[in-house]
N, CA, C and O atoms as a GROMACS GRO file, in nm:
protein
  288
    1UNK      N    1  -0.424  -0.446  -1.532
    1UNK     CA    2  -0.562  -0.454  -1.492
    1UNK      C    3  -0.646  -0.384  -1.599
    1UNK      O    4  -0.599  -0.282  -1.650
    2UNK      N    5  -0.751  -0.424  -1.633
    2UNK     CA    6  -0.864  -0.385  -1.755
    2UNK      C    7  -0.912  -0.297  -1.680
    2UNK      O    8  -0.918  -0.285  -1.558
    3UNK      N    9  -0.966  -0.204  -1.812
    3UNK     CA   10  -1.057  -0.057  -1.746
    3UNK      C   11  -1.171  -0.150  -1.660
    3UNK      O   12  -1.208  -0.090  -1.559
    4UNK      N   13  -1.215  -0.243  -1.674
    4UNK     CA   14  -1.351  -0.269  -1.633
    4UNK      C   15  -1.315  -0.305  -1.487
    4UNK      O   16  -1.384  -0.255  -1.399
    5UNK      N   17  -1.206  -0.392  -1.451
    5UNK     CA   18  -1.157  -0.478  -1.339
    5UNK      C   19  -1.112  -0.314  -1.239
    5UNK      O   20  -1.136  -0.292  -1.120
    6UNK      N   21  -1.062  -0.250  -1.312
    6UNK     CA   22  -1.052  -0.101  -1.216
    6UNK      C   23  -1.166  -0.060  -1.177
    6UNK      O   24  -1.203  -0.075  -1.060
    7UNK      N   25  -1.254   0.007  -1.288
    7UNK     CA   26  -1.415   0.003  -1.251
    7UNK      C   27  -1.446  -0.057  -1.170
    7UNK      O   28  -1.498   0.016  -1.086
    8UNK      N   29  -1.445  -0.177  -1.134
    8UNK     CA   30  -1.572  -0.237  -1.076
    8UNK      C   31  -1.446  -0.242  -0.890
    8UNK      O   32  -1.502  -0.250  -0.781
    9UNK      N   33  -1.366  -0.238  -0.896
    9UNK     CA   34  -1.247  -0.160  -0.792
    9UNK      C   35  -1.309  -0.092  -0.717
    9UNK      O   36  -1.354  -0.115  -0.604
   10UNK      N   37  -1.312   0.025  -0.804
   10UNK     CA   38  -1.317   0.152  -0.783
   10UNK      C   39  -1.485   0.137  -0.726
   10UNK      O   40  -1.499   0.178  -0.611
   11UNK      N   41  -1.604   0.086  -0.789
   11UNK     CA   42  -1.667   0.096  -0.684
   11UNK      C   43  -1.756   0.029  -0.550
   11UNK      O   44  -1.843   0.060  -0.468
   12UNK      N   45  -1.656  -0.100  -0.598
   12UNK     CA   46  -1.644  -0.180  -0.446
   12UNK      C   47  -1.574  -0.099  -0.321
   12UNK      O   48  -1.592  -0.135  -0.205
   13UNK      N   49  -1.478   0.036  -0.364
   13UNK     CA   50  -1.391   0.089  -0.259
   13UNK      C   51  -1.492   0.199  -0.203
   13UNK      O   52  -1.498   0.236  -0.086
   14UNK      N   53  -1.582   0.251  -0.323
   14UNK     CA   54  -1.688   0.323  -0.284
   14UNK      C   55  -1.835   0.258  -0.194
   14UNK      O   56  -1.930   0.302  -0.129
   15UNK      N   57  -1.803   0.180  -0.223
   15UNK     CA   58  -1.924   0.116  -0.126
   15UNK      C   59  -1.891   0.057  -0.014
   15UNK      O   60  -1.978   0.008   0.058
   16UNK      N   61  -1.695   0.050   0.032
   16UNK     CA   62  -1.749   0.008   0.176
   16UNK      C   63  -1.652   0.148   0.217
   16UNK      O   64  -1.553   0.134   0.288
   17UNK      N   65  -1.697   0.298   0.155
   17UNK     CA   66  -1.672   0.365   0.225
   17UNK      C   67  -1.521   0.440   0.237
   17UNK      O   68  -1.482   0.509   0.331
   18UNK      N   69  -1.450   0.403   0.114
   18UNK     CA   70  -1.348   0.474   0.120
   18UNK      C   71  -1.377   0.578  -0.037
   18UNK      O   72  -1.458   0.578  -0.130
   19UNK      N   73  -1.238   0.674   0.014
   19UNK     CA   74  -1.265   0.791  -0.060
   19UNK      C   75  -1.236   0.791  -0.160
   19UNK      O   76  -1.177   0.685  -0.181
   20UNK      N   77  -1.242   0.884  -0.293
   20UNK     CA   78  -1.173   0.841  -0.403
   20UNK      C   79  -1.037   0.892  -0.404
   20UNK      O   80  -0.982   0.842  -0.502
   21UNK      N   81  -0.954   0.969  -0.341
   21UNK     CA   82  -0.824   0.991  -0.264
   21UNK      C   83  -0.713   0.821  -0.274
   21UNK      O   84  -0.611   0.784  -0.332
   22UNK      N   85  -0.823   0.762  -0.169
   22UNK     CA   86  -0.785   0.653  -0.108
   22UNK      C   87  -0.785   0.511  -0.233
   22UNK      O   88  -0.688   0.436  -0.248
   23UNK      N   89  -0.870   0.505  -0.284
   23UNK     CA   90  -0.928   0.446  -0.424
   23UNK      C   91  -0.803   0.440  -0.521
   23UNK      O   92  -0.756   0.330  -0.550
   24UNK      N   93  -0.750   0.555  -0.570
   24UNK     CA   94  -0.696   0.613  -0.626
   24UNK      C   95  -0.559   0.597  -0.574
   24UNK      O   96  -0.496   0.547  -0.668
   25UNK      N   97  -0.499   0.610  -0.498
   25UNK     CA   98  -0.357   0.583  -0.440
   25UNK      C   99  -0.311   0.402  -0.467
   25UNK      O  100  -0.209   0.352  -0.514
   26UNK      N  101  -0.458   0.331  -0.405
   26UNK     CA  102  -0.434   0.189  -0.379
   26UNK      C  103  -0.424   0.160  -0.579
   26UNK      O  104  -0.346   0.071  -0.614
   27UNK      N  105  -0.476   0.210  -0.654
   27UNK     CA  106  -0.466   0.175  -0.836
   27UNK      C  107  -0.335   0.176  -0.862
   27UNK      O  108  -0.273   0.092  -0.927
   28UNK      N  109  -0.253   0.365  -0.762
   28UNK     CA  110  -0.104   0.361  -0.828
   28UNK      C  111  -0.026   0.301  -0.760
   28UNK      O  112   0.090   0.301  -0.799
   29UNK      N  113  -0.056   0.232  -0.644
   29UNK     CA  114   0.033   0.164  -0.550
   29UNK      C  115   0.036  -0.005  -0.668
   29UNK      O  116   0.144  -0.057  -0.698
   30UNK      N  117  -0.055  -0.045  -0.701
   30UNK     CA  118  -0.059  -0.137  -0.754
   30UNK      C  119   0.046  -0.172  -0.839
   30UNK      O  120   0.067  -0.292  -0.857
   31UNK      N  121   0.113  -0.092  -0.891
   31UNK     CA  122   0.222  -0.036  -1.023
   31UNK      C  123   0.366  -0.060  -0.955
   31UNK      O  124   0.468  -0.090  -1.016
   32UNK      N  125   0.357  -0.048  -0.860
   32UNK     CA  126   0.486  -0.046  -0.800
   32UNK      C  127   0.492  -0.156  -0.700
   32UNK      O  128   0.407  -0.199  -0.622
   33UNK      N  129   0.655  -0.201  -0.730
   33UNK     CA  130   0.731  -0.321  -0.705
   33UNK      C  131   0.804  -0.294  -0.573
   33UNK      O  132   0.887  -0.203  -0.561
   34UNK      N  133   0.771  -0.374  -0.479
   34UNK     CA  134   0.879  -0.326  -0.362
   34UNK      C  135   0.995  -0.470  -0.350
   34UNK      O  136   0.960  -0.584  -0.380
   35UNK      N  137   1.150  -0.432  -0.296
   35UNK     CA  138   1.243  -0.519  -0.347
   35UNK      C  139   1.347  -0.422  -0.238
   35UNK      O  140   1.373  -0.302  -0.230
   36UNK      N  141   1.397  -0.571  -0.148
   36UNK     CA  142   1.494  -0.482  -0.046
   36UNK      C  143   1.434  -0.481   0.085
   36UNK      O  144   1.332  -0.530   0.133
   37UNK      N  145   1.553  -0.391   0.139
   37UNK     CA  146   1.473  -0.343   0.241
   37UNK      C  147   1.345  -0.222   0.190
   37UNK      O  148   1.326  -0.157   0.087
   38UNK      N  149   1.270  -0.236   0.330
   38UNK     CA  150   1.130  -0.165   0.324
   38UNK      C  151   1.108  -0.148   0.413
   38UNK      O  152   1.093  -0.240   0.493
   39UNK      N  153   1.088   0.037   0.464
   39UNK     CA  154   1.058   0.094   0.576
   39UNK      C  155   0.961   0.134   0.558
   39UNK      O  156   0.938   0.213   0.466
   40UNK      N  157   0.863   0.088   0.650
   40UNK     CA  158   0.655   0.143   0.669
   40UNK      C  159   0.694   0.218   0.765
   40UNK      O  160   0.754   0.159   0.854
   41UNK      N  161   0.675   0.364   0.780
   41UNK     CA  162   0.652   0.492   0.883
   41UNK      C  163   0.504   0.502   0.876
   41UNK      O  164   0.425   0.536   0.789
   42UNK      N  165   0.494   0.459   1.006
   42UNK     CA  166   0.344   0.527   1.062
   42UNK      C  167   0.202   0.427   0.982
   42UNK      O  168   0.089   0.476   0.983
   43UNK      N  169   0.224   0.312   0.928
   43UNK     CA  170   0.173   0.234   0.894
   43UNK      C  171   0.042   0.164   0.968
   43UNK      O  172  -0.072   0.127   0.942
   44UNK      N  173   0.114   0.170   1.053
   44UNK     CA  174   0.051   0.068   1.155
   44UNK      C  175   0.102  -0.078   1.179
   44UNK      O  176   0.214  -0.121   1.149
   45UNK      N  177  -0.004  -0.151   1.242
   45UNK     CA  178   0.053  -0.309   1.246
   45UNK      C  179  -0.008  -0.381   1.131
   45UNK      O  180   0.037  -0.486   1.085
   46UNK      N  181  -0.110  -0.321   1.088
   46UNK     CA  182  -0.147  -0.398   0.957
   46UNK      C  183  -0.249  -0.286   0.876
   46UNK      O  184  -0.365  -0.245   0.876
   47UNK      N  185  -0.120  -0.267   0.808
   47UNK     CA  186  -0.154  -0.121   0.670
   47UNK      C  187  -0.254  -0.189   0.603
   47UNK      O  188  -0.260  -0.309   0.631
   48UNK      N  189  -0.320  -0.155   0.536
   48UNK     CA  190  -0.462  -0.253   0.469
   48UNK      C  191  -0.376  -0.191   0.312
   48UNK      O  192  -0.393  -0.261   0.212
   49UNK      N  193  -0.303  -0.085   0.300
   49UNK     CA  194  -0.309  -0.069   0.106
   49UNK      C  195  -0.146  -0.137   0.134
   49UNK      O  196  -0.094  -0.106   0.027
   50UNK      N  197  -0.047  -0.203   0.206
   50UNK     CA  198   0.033  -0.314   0.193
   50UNK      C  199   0.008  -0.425   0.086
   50UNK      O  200   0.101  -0.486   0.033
   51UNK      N  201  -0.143  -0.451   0.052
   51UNK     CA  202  -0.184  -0.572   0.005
   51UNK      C  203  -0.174  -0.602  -0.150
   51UNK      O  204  -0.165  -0.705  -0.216
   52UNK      N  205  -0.181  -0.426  -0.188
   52UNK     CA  206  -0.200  -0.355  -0.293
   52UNK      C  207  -0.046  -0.356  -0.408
   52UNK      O  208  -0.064  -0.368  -0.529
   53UNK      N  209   0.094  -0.340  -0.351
   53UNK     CA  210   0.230  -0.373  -0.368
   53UNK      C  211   0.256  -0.529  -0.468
   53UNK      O  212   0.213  -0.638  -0.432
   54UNK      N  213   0.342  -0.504  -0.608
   54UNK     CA  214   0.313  -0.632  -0.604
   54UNK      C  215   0.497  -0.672  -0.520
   54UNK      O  216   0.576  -0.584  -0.486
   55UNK      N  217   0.512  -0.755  -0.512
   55UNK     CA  218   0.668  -0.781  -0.383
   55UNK      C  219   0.719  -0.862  -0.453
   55UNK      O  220   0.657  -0.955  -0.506
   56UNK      N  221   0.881  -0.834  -0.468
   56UNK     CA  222   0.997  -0.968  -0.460
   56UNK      C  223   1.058  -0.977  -0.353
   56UNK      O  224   0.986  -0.953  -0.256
   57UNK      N  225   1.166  -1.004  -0.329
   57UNK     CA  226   1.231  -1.033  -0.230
   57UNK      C  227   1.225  -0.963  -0.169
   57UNK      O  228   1.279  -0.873  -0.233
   58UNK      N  229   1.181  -0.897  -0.021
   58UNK     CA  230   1.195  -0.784   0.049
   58UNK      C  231   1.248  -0.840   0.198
   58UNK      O  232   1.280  -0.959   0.199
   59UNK      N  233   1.260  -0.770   0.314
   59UNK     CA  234   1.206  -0.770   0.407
   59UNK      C  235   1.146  -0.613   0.474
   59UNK      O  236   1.212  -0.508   0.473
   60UNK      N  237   1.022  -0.629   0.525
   60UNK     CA  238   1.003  -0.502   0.590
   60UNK      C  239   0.980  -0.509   0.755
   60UNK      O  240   0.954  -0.604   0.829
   61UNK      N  241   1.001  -0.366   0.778
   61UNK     CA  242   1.038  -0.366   0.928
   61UNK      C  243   0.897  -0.203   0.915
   61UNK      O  244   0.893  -0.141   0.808
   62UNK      N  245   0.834  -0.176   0.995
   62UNK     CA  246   0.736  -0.100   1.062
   62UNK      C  247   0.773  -0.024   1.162
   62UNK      O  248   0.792  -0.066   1.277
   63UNK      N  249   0.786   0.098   1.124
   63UNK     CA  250   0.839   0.202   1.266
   63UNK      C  251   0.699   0.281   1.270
   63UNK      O  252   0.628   0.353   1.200
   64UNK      N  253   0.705   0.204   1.431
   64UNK     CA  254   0.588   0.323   1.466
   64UNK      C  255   0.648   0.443   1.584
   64UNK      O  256   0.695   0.398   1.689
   65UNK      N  257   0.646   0.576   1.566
   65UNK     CA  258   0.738   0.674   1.654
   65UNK      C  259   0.872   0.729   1.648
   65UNK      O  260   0.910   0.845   1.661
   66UNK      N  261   0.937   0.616   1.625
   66UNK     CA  262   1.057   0.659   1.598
   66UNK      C  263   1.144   0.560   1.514
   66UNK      O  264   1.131   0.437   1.515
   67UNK      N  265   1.238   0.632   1.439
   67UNK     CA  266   1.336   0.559   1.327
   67UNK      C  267   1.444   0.544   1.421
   67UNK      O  268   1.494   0.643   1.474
   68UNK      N  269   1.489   0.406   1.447
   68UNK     CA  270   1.634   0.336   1.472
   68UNK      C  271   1.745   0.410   1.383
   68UNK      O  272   1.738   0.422   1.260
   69UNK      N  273   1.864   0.463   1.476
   69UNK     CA  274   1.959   0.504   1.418
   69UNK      C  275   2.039   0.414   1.278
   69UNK      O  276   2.132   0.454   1.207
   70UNK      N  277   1.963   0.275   1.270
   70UNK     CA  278   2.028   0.229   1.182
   70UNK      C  279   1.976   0.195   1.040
   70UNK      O  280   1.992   0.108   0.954
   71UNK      N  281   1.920   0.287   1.056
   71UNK     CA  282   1.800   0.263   0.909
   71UNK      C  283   1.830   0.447   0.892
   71UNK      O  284   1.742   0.493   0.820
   72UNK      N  285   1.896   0.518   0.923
   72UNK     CA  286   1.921   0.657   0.879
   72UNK      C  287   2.003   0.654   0.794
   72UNK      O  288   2.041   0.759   0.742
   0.00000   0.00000   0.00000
C-alpha cells in the first residue's frame, strides 16, 4: 500500500470515528497472512478488522466465552 493510499486510510478511519490505536492495528493487521486453522477469542460474530487479513486457505471457528477442550 502507498504512503498516500495509507493516508487517505488513516483519515477516512478518523472521520467515522475510530482511534488512531485502532487505525493503526487495522495497517499492521494488513501485513499478515492467516493460513490453517484460526481461532477469533472474543471477536464477536462479525469482527469488522477480520476484513483487514489478507487469507489462504483457512478455516475459522469464533469462541465467544469459552475454548472447547479441543482447540487446547
Amino acid at each position: 500500500m502507498t504512503f498516500q493510499a495509507t493516508f487517505m486510510q488513516t483519515l477516512r478511519g478518523l472521520w467515522r470515528g475510530e482511534t488512531l490505536t485502532r487505525i493503526f492495528m487495522n495497517h499492521a493487521l494488513a501485513r499478515e497472512t492467516l493460513h490453517g486453522r484460526v481461532i477469533d477469542v472474543g471477536g464477536g460474530r462479525g469482527p469488522t478488522y477480520f476484513i483487514y487479513f489478507r487469507k489462504t486457505a483457512y478455516r475459522l471457528r469464533a469462541v465467544l466465552g469459552w475454548l472447547p477442550s479441543k482447540f487446547v
